[in-house]
N, C-alpha and C positions, 0 to 999 in steps of 0.2 A: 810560385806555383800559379800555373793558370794565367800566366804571359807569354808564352811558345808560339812561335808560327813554324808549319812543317812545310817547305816548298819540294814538292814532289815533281819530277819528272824536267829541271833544269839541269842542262848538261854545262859541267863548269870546266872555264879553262884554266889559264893560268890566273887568272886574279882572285883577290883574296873573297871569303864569302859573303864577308862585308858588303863587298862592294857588288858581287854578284846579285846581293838583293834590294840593292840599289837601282839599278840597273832594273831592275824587276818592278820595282816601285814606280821611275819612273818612267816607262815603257806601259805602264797596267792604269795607273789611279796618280798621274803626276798632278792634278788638281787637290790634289791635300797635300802636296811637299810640303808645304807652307805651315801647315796647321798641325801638321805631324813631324815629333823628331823620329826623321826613319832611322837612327845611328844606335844600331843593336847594343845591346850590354854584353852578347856575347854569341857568336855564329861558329856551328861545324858540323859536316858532313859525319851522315852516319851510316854506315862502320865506319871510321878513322881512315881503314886503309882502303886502297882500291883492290879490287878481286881483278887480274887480267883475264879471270875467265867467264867472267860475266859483265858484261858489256853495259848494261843500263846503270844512268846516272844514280848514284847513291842520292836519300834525303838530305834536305841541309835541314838542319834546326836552328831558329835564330831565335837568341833571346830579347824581346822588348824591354824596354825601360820602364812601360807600364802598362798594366794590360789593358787601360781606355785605348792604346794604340793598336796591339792586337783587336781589340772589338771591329776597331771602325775599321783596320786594313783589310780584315776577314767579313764585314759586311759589303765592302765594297767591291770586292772577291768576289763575292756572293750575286753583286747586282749586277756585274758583268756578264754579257754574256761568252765570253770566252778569253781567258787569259793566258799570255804566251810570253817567252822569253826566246828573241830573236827569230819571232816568227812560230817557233813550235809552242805546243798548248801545253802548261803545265796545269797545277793544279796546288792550290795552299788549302791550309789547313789546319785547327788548332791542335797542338802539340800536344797529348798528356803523358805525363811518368808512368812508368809500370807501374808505382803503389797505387797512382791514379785510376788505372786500369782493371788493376784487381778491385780496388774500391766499388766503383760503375760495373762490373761482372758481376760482384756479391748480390747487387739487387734485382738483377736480371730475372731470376725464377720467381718472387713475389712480384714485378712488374707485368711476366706472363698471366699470372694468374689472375691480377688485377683487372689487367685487360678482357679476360672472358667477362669477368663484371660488368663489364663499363665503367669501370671508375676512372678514366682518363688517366694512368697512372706515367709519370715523367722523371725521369733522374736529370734535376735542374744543375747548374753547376755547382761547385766539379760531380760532387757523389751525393748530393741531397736529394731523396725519395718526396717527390709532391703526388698529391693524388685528391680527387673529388670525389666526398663523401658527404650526404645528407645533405648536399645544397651549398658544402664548402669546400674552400681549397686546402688540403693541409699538408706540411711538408716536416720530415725527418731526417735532421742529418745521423745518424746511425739505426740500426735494428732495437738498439734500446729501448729507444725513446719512442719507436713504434712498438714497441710489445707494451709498453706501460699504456699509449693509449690505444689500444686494441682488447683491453681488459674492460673496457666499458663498451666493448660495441660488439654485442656475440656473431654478428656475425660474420666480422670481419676476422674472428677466435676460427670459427668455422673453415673460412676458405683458409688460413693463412697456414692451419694446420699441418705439422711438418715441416715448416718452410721458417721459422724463426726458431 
Protein backbone atom coordinates (compact mmCIF):
# COMPACT_ATOMS: atom_id res chain seq x y z
CA UNK A 1 0.00 0.00 0.00
CA UNK A 2 1.12 3.27 -0.62
CA UNK A 3 3.88 2.28 -3.49
CA UNK A 4 1.63 2.98 -6.89
CA UNK A 5 2.58 5.34 -9.48
CA UNK A 6 -0.41 6.32 -11.84
CA UNK A 7 1.01 7.49 -15.24
CA UNK A 8 -1.71 9.32 -16.92
CA UNK A 9 -2.08 10.31 -20.47
CA UNK A 10 0.82 7.76 -22.15
CA UNK A 11 -0.29 6.28 -25.15
CA UNK A 12 1.04 2.59 -25.28
CA UNK A 13 1.91 0.48 -28.13
CA UNK A 14 3.02 -2.60 -28.44
CA UNK A 15 5.49 -3.04 -25.63
CA UNK A 16 4.96 -4.24 -22.59
CA UNK A 17 4.16 -1.61 -19.64
CA UNK A 18 7.17 -2.40 -18.08
CA UNK A 19 8.96 -1.11 -20.31
CA UNK A 20 6.67 1.68 -21.44
CA UNK A 21 7.58 3.18 -17.94
CA UNK A 22 10.89 2.90 -18.67
CA UNK A 23 10.92 4.61 -21.28
CA UNK A 24 9.17 7.32 -19.32
CA UNK A 25 11.80 7.24 -16.62
CA UNK A 26 14.29 7.50 -18.80
CA UNK A 27 13.20 10.21 -21.10
CA UNK A 28 11.82 12.36 -17.64
CA UNK A 29 14.48 11.85 -14.53
CA UNK A 30 17.35 9.43 -16.28
CA UNK A 31 19.77 11.09 -13.76
CA UNK A 32 18.48 8.73 -10.79
CA UNK A 33 18.60 5.43 -13.19
CA UNK A 34 21.37 4.72 -11.23
CA UNK A 35 20.17 5.34 -7.73
CA UNK A 36 16.81 3.90 -8.35
CA UNK A 37 15.65 0.17 -9.31
CA UNK A 38 13.02 1.58 -11.82
CA UNK A 39 12.07 -2.53 -12.42
CA UNK A 40 8.26 -2.41 -11.27
CA UNK A 41 6.91 -5.49 -9.02
CA UNK A 42 4.01 -5.31 -11.05
CA UNK A 43 2.52 -2.91 -14.12
CA UNK A 44 -1.18 -2.63 -15.99
CA UNK A 45 -3.23 -0.57 -17.71
CA UNK A 46 -6.48 0.34 -16.31
CA UNK A 47 -9.51 -1.10 -17.41
CA UNK A 48 -7.73 -4.33 -18.74
CA UNK A 49 -9.38 -4.02 -21.87
CA UNK A 50 -9.40 -1.33 -24.57
CA UNK A 51 -12.82 0.44 -25.22
CA UNK A 52 -12.75 1.07 -29.27
CA UNK A 53 -14.88 3.70 -28.67
CA UNK A 54 -13.09 5.70 -26.67
CA UNK A 55 -10.00 6.76 -27.92
CA UNK A 56 -7.85 8.14 -24.98
CA UNK A 57 -4.97 6.22 -23.50
CA UNK A 58 -6.16 4.14 -20.39
CA UNK A 59 -3.91 4.67 -16.76
CA UNK A 60 -1.15 2.40 -16.44
CA UNK A 61 -0.52 1.52 -12.58
CA UNK A 62 2.89 0.41 -11.75
CA UNK A 63 3.72 -1.12 -8.82
CA UNK A 64 7.18 0.01 -7.07
CA UNK A 65 9.35 -2.36 -5.14
CA UNK A 66 9.39 0.29 -2.54
CA UNK A 67 7.75 3.24 -1.87
CA UNK A 68 11.31 5.54 -1.10
CA UNK A 69 11.22 4.92 -4.89
CA UNK A 70 7.65 6.21 -5.55
CA UNK A 71 8.54 9.29 -3.23
CA UNK A 72 11.54 10.34 -5.00
CA UNK A 73 10.14 9.46 -8.76
CA UNK A 74 6.95 11.63 -7.89
CA UNK A 75 9.07 14.41 -6.35
CA UNK A 76 11.09 14.54 -9.16
CA UNK A 77 7.74 14.52 -11.21
CA UNK A 78 6.91 17.24 -9.35
CA UNK A 79 10.29 19.53 -9.94
CA UNK A 80 9.91 19.21 -13.55
CA UNK A 81 8.51 21.42 -15.28
CA UNK A 82 6.76 19.41 -17.87
CA UNK A 83 6.90 15.76 -18.35
CA UNK A 84 6.30 13.80 -21.64
CA UNK A 85 6.37 10.54 -23.10
CA UNK A 86 7.54 10.94 -26.87
CA UNK A 87 7.13 14.37 -26.85
CA UNK A 88 3.36 14.58 -25.46
CA UNK A 89 2.93 15.73 -21.84
CA UNK A 90 1.68 13.26 -19.50
CA UNK A 91 1.16 13.35 -16.08
CA UNK A 92 2.07 10.73 -12.75
CA UNK A 93 0.90 10.45 -9.87
CA UNK A 94 0.45 8.56 -6.71
CA UNK A 95 -1.85 5.63 -6.88
CA UNK A 96 -4.30 5.00 -4.11
CA UNK A 97 -6.96 1.85 -3.61
CA UNK A 98 -10.56 2.62 -3.33
CA UNK A 99 -10.45 1.51 0.51
CA UNK A 100 -7.81 4.03 0.33
CA UNK A 101 -10.05 6.43 -1.07
CA UNK A 102 -12.94 5.95 1.06
CA UNK A 103 -10.67 6.10 3.97
CA UNK A 104 -9.27 10.16 2.81
CA UNK A 105 -13.26 10.94 1.89
CA UNK A 106 -14.26 9.91 5.57
CA UNK A 107 -12.37 12.86 6.98
CA UNK A 108 -13.30 15.26 4.43
CA UNK A 109 -16.33 16.88 6.26
CA UNK A 110 -14.42 17.29 9.81
CA UNK A 111 -11.35 18.75 7.64
CA UNK A 112 -13.95 21.30 6.13
CA UNK A 113 -14.88 22.32 9.18
CA UNK A 114 -11.54 22.48 10.79
CA UNK A 115 -10.63 24.65 8.17
CA UNK A 116 -13.22 27.55 9.14
CA UNK A 117 -11.20 27.26 12.31
CA UNK A 118 -8.00 27.67 11.25
CA UNK A 119 -6.66 24.75 12.57
CA UNK A 120 -4.53 23.89 9.48
CA UNK A 121 -6.21 20.69 9.30
CA UNK A 122 -4.15 17.76 6.65
CA UNK A 123 -4.98 14.17 5.86
CA UNK A 124 -1.10 13.07 6.12
CA UNK A 125 -0.48 9.67 4.46
CA UNK A 126 -2.31 7.57 3.49
CA UNK A 127 -5.61 8.58 5.84
CA UNK A 128 -4.06 9.93 9.05
CA UNK A 129 -5.99 13.32 10.22
CA UNK A 130 -3.18 15.97 11.54
CA UNK A 131 -4.21 19.25 12.63
CA UNK A 132 -2.90 22.50 14.88
CA UNK A 133 -4.40 22.87 18.10
CA UNK A 134 -3.33 25.21 21.10
CA UNK A 135 0.13 25.75 19.70
CA UNK A 136 0.45 21.76 18.48
CA UNK A 137 0.53 19.61 15.85
CA UNK A 138 -1.67 16.52 16.38
CA UNK A 139 -2.56 13.58 14.31
CA UNK A 140 -5.21 10.58 14.30
CA UNK A 141 -5.08 7.71 12.50
CA UNK A 142 -9.00 6.96 12.79
CA UNK A 143 -12.19 9.02 14.25
CA UNK A 144 -11.64 6.97 17.52
CA UNK A 145 -8.93 8.12 18.60
CA UNK A 146 -9.93 11.70 17.85
CA UNK A 147 -13.33 11.49 19.74
CA UNK A 148 -11.24 10.12 22.89
CA UNK A 149 -9.10 13.32 22.58
CA UNK A 150 -11.69 15.69 21.81
CA UNK A 151 -13.45 14.80 25.15
CA UNK A 152 -10.98 17.01 26.88
CA UNK A 153 -11.15 20.03 24.57
CA UNK A 154 -15.02 21.39 24.55
CA UNK A 155 -14.46 23.12 22.05
CA UNK A 156 -13.40 21.06 19.63
CA UNK A 157 -16.80 18.80 21.25
CA UNK A 158 -18.49 21.97 19.93
CA UNK A 159 -17.48 22.39 16.21
CA UNK A 160 -17.12 18.60 15.60
CA UNK A 161 -20.68 18.17 16.72
CA UNK A 162 -22.46 15.70 14.23
CA UNK A 163 -19.53 14.98 12.34
CA UNK A 164 -18.11 12.01 14.68
Amino acid sequence: MGQNICVIGASEGKQEVEELFEEIMMENISNMMEEIDLKPREAQSVPKARNPKRPTPRHIIIKMPKVKYEERILKAAREKPLVTYKGAPIKLAAYFSKETMQDRRAWQKIVDRMKTQYLQPKILFLTKLSFRVEGLIKSFPDKNKLKEFIITKLILQKMLTGLL
